[in-house]
GULUMMAR-575278 format. One record per residue: chain; x, y, z of N, C-alpha, C in turn. Coordinates in pm, whole numbers, plus 50000, padded with zeros to 5 digits. Layout:
<torfis>
A, X, Y, Z, X, Y, Z, X, Y, Z
...
</torfis>
This chain:
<torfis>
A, 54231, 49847, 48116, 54146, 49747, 48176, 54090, 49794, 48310
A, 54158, 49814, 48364, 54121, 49918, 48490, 53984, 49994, 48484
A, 54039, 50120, 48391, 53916, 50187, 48382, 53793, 50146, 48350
A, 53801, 49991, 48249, 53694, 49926, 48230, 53635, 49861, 48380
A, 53651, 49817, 48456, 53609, 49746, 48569, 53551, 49893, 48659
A, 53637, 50034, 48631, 53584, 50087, 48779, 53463, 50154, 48693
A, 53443, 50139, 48547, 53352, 50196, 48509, 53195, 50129, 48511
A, 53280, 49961, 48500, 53110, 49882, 48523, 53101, 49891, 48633
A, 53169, 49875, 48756, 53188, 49900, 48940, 53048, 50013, 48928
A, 53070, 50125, 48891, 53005, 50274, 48903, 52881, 50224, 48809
A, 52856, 50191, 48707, 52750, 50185, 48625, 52681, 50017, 48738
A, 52709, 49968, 48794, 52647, 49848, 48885, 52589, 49948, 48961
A, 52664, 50032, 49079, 52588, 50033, 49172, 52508, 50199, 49120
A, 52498, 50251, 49056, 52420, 50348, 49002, 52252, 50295, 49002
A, 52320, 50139, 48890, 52165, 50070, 48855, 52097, 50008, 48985
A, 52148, 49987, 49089, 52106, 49904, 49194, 52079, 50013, 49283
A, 52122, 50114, 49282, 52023, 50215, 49365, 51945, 50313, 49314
A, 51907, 50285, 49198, 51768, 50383, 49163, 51671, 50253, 49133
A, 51705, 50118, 49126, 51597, 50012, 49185, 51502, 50027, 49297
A, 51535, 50042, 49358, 51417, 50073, 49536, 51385, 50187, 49503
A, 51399, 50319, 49404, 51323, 50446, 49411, 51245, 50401, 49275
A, 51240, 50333, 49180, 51177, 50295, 49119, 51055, 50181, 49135
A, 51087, 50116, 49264, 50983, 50026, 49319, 50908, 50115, 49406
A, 50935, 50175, 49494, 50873, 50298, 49559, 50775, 50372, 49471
A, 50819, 50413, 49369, 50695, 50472, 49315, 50602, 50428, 49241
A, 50614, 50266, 49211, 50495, 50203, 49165, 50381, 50224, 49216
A, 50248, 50234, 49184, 50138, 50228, 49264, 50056, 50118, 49213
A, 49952, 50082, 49314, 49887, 49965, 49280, 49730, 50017, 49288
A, 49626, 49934, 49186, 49487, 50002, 49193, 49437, 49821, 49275
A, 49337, 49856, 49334, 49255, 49788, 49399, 49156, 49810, 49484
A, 49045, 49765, 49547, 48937, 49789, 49594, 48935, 49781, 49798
A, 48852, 49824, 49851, 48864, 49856, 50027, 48738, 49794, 50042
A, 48671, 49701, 50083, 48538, 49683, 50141, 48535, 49701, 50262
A, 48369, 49749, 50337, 48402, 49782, 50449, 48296, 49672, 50494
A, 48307, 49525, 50549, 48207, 49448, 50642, 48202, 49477, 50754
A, 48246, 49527, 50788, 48244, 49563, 50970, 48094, 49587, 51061
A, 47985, 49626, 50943, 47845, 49666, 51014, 47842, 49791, 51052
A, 48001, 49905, 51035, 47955, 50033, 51149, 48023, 50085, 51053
A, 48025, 50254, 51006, 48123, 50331, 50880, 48270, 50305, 50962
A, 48341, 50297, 50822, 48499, 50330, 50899, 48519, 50400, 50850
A, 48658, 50431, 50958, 48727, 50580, 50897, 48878, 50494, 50890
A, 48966, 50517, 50793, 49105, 50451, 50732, 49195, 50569, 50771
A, 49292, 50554, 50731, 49434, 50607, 50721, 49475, 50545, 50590
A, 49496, 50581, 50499, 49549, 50517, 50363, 49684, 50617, 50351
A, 49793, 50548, 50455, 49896, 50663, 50377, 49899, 50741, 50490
A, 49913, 50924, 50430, 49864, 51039, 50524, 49746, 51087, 50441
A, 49613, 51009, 50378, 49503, 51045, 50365, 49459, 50991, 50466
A, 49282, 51043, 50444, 49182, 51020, 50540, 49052, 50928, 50476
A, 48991, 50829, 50453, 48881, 50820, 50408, 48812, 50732, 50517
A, 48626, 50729, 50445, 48552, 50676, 50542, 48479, 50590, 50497
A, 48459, 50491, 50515, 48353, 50403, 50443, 48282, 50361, 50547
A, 48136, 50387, 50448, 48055, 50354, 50472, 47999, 50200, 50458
A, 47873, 50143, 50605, 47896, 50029, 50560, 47827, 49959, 50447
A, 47920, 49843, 50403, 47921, 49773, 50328, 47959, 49857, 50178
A, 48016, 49963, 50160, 48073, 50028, 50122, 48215, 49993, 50010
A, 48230, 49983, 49850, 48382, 49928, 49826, 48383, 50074, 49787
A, 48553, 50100, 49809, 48622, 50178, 49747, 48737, 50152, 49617
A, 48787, 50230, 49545, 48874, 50151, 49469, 48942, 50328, 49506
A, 49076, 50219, 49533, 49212, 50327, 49526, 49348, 50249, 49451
A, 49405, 50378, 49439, 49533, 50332, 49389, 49692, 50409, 49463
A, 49757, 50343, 49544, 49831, 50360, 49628, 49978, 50246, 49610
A, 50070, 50408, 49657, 50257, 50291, 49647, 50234, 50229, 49681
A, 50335, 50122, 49623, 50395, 50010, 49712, 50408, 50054, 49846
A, 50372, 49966, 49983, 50460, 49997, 50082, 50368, 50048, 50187
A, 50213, 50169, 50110, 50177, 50222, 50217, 50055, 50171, 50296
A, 50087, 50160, 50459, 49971, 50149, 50496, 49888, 50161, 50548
A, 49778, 50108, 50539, 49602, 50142, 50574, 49579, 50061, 50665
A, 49577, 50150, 50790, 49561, 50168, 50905, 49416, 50208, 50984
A, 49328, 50168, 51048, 49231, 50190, 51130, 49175, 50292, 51208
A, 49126, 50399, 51173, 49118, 50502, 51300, 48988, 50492, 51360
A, 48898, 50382, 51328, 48766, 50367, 51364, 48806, 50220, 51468
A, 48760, 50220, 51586, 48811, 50074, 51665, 48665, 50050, 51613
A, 48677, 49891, 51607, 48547, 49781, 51558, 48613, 49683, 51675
A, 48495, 49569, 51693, 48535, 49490, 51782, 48637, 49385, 51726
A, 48645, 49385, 51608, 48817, 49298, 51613, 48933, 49343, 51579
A, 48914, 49507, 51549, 48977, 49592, 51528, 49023, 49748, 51578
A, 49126, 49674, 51664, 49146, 49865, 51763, 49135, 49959, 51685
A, 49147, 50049, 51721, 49163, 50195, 51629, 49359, 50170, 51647
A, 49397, 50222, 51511, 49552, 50212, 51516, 49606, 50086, 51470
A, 49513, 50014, 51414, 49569, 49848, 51363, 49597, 49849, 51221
A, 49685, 49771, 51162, 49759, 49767, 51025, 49644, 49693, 51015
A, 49556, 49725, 50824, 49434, 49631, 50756, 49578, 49548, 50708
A, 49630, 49635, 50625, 49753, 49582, 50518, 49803, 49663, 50483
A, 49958, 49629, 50406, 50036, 49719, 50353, 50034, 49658, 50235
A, 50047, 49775, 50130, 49968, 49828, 49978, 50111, 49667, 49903
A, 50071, 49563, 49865, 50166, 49500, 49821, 50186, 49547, 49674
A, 50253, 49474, 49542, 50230, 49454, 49429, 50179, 49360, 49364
A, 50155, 49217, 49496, 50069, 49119, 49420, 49915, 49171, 49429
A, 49876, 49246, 49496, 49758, 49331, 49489, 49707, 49339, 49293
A, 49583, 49295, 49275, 49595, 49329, 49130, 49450, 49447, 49139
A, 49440, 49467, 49002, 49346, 49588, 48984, 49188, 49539, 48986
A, 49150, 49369, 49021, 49064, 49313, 49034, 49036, 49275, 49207
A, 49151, 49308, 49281, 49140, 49274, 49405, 49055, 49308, 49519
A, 49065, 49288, 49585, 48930, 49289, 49661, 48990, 49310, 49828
A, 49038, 49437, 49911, 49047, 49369, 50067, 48925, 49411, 50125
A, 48897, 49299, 50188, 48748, 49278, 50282, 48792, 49332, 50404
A, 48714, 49434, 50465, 48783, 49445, 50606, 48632, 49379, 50691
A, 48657, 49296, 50755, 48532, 49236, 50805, 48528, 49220, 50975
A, 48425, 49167, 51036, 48407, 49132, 51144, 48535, 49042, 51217
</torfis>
């Protein structure tokens, strides 16, 4: 009986920690608009992209990462979180980065 308990013990926490490396590598597809009026330049991650205005992009990025500002706009410093990449994000989604 023993060995039965330390064997589900070990088979529990095996399954509960390759959970978070399996959510980690989900990625999500969805779209970047750029309203701002001026091109931006992003941080998606440790990429680089630029949009142009009025500009959509469609990317697909982990859970977790995020897209960050390197262009300051007036409601937006350079260095500001847009968002971090969720999973309710769907492949129809839309983030507006706007005025």
């Amino acid at each position: 009986m023993k060995v039965r308990a330390a064997f589900a013990s070990c088979f529990a926490l095996i399954l509960l920690a390759a959970l978070p490396v399996a959510h980690a590598e989900k990625k999500v597809k969805f779209n970047l608009q750029n309203n701002t009026g001026i091109p931006l330049e992003l941080k998606l991650g440790d990429k680089i992209a630029t949009l142009k205005e009025d500009e959509v992009l469609a990317v697909k990025l982990p859970v977790g990462t995020r897209i960050i500002t390197n262009t300051a706009t007036e409601h937006h410093p350079a260095g500001s979180v847009v968002t971090v990449v969720s999973s309710i994000l769907s492949s129809n989604s839309t983030v507006s980065i706007g005025k």
